[in-house]
C-alpha positions in Angstrom: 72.3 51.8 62.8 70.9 49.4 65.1 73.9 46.7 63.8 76.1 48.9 64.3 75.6 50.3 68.0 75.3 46.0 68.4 78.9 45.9 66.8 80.2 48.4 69.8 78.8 46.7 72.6 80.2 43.4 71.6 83.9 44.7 70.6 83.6 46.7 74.1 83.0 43.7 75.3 85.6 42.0 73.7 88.1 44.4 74.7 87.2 44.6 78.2 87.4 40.7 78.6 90.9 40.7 77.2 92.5 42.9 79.4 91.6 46.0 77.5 89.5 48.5 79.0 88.8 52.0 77.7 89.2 53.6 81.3 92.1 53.4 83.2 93.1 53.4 86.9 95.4 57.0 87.5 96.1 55.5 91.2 97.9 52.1 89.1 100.5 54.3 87.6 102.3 54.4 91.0 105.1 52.1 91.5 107.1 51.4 94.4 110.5 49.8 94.1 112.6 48.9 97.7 115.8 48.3 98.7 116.3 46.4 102.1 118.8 46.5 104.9 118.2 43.7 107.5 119.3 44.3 111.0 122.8 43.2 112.1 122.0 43.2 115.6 119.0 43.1 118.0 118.9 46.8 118.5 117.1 47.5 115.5 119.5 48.7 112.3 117.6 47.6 109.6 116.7 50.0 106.8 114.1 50.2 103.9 115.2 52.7 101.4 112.0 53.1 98.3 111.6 54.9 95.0 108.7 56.1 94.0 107.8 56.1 90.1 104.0 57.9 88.9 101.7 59.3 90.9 101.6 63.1 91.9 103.8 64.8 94.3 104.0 65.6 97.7 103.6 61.7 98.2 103.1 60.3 102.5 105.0 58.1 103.3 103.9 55.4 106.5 105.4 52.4 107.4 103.4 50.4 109.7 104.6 47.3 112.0 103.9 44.6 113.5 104.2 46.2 116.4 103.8 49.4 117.3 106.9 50.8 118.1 107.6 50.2 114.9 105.7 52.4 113.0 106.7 55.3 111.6 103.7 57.6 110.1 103.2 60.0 107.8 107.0 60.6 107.2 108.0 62.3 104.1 112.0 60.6 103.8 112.1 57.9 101.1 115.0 56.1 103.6 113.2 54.5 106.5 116.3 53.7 109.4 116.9 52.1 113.0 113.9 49.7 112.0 114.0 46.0 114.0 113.3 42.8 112.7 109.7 42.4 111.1 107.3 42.4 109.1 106.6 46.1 107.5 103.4 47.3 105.6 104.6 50.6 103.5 101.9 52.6 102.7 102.7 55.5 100.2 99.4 58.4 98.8 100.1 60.8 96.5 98.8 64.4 96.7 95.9 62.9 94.4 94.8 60.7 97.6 96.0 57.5 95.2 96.9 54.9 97.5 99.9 52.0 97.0 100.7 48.9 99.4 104.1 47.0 99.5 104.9 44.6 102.4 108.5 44.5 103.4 110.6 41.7 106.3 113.2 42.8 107.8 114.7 39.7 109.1 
């Protein structure tokens, strides 16, 4: 008995250092794919469009600037318009509170 509860531990082990592991992260099954529009003139036309893929719906949606005019919080449109040149954090959570990062230029 003892050999094998010694036999566990060590494939657990085993598994865990080779990328296995026998619990998985729900919040890693989000994905975020973008599409970007940069700006064709100073005023600010740039667009991020996103898709999101996992996760639980309603998802929030907040894109954050680096400045803050630019950010936009708490939206709940997947197209993201009239954005200036920059550098843009996108923030989405799903209803679970699972929480996923992409940064985005808009040059």
């Amino acid at each position: 008995m003892r050999k094998l509860a010694l036999l566990s531990t060590v494939l657990t082990i085993c598994l865990s250092f080779r990328g296995f592991s026998q619990t998985t992260d729900p919040c890693e099954k989000i994905v975020i794919e973008k599409s970007i529009v940069h700006t064709s003139f100073p005023g600010g036309n740039g667009s991020i469009e996103i898709s999101i893929e996992g996760g639980e719906a309603p998802f929030t949606i907040s894109v954050i600037g680096d400045r803050r005019e630019k950010n936009k919080l708490n939206i709940d449109s997947t197209k993201i318009d009239d954005l200036l040149s920059g550098k843009y954090l996108i923030v989405v959570q799903d209803n679970t509170g699972c929480r996923k990062e992409v940064n985005v230029e808009i040059k």
